[in-house]
C-alpha positions in Angstrom: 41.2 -30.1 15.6 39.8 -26.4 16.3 40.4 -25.8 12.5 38.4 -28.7 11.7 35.7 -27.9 14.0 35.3 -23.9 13.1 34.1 -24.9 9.6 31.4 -27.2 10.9 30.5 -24.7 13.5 29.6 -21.8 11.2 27.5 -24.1 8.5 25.5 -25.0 11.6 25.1 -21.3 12.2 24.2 -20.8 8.1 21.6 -23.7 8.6 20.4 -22.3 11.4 19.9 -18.6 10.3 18.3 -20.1 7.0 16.0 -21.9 9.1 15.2 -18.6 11.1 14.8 -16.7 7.9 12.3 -18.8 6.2 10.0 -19.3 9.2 10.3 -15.2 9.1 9.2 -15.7 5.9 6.6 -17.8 6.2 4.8 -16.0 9.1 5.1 -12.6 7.3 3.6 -13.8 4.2 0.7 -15.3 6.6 0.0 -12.2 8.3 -0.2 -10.2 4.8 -2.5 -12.7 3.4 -4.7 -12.9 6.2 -5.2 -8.7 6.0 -5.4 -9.1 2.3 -8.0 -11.5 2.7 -10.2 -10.3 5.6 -10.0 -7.1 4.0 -11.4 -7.9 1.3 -14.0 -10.1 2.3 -15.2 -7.2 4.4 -15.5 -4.8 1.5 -17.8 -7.5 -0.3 -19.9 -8.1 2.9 -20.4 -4.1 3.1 -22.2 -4.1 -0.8 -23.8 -7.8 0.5 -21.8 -10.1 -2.0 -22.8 -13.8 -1.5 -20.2 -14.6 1.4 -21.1 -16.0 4.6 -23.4 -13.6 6.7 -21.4 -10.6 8.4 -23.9 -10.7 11.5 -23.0 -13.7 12.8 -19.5 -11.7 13.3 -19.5 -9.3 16.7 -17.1 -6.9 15.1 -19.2 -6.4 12.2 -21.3 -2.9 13.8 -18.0 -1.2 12.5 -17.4 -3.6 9.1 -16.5 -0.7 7.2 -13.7 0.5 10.0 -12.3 -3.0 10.3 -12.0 -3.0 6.0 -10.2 -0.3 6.2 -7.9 -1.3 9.3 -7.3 -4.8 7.4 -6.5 -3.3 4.6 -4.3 0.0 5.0 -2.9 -0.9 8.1 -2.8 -4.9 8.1 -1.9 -5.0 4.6 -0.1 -2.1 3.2 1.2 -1.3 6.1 3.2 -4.9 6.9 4.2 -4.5 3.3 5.6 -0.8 3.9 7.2 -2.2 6.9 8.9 -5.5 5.7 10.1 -3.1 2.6 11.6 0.0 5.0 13.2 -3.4 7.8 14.8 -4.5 4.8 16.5 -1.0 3.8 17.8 -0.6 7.4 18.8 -4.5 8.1 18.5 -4.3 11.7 16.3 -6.9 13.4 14.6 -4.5 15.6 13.0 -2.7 12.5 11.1 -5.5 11.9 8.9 -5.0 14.9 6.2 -2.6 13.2 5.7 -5.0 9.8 5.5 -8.1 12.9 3.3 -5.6 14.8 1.0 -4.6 12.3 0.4 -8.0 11.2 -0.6 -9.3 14.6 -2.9 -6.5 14.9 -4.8 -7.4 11.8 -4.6 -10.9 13.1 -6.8 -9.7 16.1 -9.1 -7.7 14.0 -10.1 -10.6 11.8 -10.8 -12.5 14.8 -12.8 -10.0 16.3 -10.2 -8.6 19.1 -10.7 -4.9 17.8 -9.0 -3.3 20.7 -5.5 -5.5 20.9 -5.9 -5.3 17.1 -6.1 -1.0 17.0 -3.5 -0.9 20.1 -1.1 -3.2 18.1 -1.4 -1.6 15.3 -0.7 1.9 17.1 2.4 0.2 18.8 3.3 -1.1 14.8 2.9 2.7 13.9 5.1 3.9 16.7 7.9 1.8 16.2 7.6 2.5 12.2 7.9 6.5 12.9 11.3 5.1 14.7 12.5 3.1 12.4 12.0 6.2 9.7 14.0 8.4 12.4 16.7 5.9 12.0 16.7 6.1 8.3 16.4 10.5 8.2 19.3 10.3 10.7 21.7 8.1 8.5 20.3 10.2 5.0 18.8 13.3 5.8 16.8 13.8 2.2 13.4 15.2 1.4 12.2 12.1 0.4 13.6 10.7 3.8 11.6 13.3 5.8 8.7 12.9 3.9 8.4 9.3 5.0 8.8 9.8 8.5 6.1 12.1 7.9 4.2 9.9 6.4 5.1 7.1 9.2 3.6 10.1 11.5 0.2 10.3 10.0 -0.3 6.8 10.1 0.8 7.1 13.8 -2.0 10.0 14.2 -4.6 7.3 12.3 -4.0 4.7 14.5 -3.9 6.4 17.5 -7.6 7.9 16.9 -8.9 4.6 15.5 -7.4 2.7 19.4 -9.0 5.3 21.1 -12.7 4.9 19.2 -12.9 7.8 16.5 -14.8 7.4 13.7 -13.9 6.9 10.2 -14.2 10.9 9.3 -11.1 11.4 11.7 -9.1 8.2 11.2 -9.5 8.0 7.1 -7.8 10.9 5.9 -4.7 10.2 8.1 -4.4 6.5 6.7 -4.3 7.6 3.8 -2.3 10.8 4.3 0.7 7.9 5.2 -0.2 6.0 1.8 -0.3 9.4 -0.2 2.9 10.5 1.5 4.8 7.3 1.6 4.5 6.9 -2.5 5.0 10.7 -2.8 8.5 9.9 -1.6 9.3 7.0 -3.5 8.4 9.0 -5.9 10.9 11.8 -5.2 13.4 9.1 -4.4 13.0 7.2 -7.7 13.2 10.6 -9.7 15.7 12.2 -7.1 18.9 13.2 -10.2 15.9 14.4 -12.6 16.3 18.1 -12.5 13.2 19.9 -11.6 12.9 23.8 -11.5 13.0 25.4 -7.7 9.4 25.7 -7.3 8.6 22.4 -8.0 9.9 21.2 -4.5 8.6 24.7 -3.0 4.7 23.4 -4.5 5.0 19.5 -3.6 6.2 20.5 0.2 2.9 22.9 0.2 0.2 20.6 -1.7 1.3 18.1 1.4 1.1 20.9 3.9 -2.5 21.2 3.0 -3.1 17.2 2.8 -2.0 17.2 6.7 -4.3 20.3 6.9 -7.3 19.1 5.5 -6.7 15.6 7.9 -6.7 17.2 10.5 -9.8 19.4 10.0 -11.7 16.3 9.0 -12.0 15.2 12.7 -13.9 18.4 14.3 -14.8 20.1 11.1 -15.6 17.0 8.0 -17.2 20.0 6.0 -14.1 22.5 5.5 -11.6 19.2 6.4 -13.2 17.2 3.5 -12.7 20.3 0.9 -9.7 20.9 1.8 -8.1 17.4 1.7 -9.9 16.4 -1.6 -8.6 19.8 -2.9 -4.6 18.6 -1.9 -5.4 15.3 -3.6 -6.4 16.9 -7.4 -3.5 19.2 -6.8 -1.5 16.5 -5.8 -2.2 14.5 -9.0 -1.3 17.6 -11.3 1.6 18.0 -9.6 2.8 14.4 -10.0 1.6 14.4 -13.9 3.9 17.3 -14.1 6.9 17.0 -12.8 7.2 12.7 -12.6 9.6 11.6 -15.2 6.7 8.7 -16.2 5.5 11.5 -19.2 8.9 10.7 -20.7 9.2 7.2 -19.7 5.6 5.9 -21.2 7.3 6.3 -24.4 9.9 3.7 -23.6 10.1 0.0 -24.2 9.5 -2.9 -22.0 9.1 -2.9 -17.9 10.2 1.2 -17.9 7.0 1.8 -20.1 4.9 -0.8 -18.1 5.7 1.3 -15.0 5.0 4.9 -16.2 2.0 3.3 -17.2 0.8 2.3 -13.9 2.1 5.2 -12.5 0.1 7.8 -15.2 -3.3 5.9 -14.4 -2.8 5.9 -10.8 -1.9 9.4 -11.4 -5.9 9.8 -12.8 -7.4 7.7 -9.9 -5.7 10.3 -7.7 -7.0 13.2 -9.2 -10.7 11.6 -9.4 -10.4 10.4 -5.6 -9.8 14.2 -5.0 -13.0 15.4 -6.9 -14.9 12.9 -5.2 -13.6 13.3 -1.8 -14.7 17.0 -2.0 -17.8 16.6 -3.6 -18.4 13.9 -0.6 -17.9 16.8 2.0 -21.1 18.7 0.0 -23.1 15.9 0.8 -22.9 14.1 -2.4 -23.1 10.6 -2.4 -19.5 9.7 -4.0 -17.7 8.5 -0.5 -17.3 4.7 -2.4 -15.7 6.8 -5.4 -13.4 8.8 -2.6 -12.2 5.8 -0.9 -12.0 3.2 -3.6 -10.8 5.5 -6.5 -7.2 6.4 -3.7 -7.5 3.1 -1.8 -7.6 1.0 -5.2 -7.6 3.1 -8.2 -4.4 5.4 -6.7 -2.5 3.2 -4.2 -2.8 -0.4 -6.4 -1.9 1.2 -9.1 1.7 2.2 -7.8 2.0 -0.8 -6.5 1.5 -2.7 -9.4 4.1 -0.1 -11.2 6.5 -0.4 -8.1 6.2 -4.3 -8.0 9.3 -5.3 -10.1 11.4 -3.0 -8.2 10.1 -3.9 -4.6 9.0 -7.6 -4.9 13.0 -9.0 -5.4 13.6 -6.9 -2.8 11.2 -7.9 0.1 10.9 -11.2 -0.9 14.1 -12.4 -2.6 11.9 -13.2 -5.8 13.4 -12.0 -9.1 10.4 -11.7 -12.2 10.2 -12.2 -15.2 8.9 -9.5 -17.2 6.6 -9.8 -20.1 3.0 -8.3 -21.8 1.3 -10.3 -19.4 1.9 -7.9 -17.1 -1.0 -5.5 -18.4 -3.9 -7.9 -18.0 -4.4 -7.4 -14.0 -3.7 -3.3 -14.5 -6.4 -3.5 -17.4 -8.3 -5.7 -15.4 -8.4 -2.9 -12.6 -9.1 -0.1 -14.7 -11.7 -2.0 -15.6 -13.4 -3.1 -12.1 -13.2 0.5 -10.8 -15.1 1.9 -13.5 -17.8 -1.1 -13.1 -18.0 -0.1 -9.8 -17.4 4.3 -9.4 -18.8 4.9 -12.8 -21.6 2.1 -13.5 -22.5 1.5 -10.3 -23.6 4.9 -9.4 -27.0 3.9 -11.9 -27.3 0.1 -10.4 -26.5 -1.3 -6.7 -26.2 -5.1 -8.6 -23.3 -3.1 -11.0 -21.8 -1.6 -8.1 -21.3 -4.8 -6.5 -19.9 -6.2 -9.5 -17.8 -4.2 -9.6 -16.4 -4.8 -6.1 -16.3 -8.5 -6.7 -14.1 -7.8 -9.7 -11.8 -5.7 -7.5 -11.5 -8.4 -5.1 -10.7 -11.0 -8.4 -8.5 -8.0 -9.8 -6.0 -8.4 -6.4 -6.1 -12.0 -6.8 -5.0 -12.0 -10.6 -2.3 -9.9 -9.4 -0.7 -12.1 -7.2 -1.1 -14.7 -9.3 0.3 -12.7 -12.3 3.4 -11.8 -9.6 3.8 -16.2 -9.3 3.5 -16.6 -12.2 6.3 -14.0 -13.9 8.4 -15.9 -10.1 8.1 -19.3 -11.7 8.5 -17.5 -15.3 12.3 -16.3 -14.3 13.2 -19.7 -12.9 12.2 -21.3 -15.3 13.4 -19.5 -18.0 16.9 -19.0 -16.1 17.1 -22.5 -14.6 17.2 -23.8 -18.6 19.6 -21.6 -19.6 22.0 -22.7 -16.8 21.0 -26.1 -17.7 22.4 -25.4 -21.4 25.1 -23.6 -20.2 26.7 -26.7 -18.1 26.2 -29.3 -21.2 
């Protein structure tokens, strides 16, 4: 009888733990969209694209914080978290993704303080989580992203406690900067690289974390400094990446080095503009938008095939289709950083095709889903005839 019974016991458990693991999966992906979403819709309502009026919102005296918040933290940073929970497989890593997302929750609906506090507490338990992971491989690309998981910590923490975007900014996106510079280290970690290479990155970054933290009592000499890390950031990733050699492959290898090369551009532009900001010039939309999209999208387009299956279980099929939404971005930011400069209408056409850029993305992502089931489900089909 017990024999009989042990068997029906543990597919109960199976059914059960599936259960758990889709609702998981079901609430994550909500939480992401809703950042993805509000953040958007509050980057249009900042360059007054036809959505519903932004005033009638009491949160709306700091839109262009609340953007920012939806999107680095809310979004990109539930994505960085669901993707570091699911290298460590413990439950309790999954606290900063679940945290993060909540917090963006409360920022869309207006709840700015539980949102920034949440979103410190998601940042917190992130930095422990990367602890965990430098503990069990102590690597420089392992440091770097608990380094990375502190600046967002720093971010946060100043954004809870009211600072303005001149002192929160550059330590959002010194965790976005960081966080790819190690993937990018970890991705490329058997290419051999001459002594100084590692010697330069390890300094360029110094200065990043320099220039952040000037930015907050001193946005002059801060803003010079950090915009000068981000060009030589760029050169140094142009340099010593191994996408130089792989652009000249076939297939999803070339598709990434790609990505990775024009990213590589945005950076370097972000960096110009970010300094020339700090002058006085009026480039900050070129600053943000040229890291925050042209930089950061861009990798993760290029990353997508590797991290995608990963986080979400989802295996895609890769094809030439996959080029439309990283033209189609190329494409928007130049509308926008380059055309609009000369026309406020352009500039905000350019936005809205940034927003529709995102959106052809994910759908392109579905679609390449659907495209490997498809295409795999048939040939299992022929297989048992």
């Amino acid at each position: 009888m017990v024999n009989v019974e042990r068997p029906a016991v543990r597919g109960r458990r199976r059914a059960s733990t599936s259960r758990l693991q889709i609702l998981a999966r079901v609430v994550f992906a909500a939480l992401v969209v809703v950042s993805l979403v509000g953040g958007v819709a509050g980057g249009l309502w900042r360059l007054g694209v036809a959505l519903p009026d932004p005033l009638s919102f009491p949160w709306t005296g700091q839109v262009l914080l609340v953007h920012a918040a939806l999107m680095i933290c809310g979004f990109l940073g539930t994505v960085i978290g669901l993707e570091r929970a699911v290298a460590v497989k413990h439950p309790a890593a999954f606290f900063a993704p679940l945290a993060s997302g909540s917090g963006a929750l409360c920022l869309a609906l207006g709840q700015q303080v539980a949102g920034a506090w949440l979103g410190a507490a998601a940042a917190l338990s992130f930095l422990a989580v990367n602890a965990v992971v430098v503990r069990r491989q102590r690597a420089a690309h392992t440091v770097l992203l608990l380094v990375g998981a502190a600046a967002w910590l720093v971010g946060n923490l100043l954004f809870a406690s009211g600072r303005d975007g001149n002192a929160v900014f550059p330590w959002w996106f010194a965790f976005l900067v960081m966080t790819i510079a190690a993937e990018r280290l970890e991705m490329t970690r058997l290419m051999r690289r001459r002594p100084v290479a590692s010697v330069t990155l390890h300094a360029v970054l110094l200065l990043l974390l320099v220039g952040a933290a000037c930015s907050g009592v001193a946005p002059r000499i801060g803003g010079l400094v950090y915009g000068a890390a981000l060009v030589l950031l760029a050169l140094w990733l142009v340099s010593f990446d191994v996408a130089r050699r792989t652009a000249f492959a076939h297939g999803i290898s070339r598709y990434m080095a790609i990505c990775l090369l024009g990213g590589y551009a945005w950076l370097g532009v972000a960096g110009v503009a970010w300094a020339t900001t700090a002058l006085g010039w009026p480039t900050r939309d070129a600053a943000l938008h040229a890291l925050g999209l042209g930089f950061v999208l861009s990798m993760m387009m290029g990353h997508a095939p590797v991290v995608l299956p990963a986080i979400a279980r989802v295996k895609l099929q890769f094809g030439a289709f996959f080029y439309l939404p990283l033209a189609a971005l190329h494409l928007s930011l130049l509308t926008r950083l380059v055309m609009g400069l000369f026309s406020e209408p352009l500039r905000a056409a350019g936005a809205s095709f940034n927003a529709a850029t995102i959106g052809f993305f994910a759908a392109t992502m579905a679609g390449a889903a659907v495209a490997w089931r498809f295409q795999h489900g048939a040939a299992r089909a022929r297989k048992t005839r």
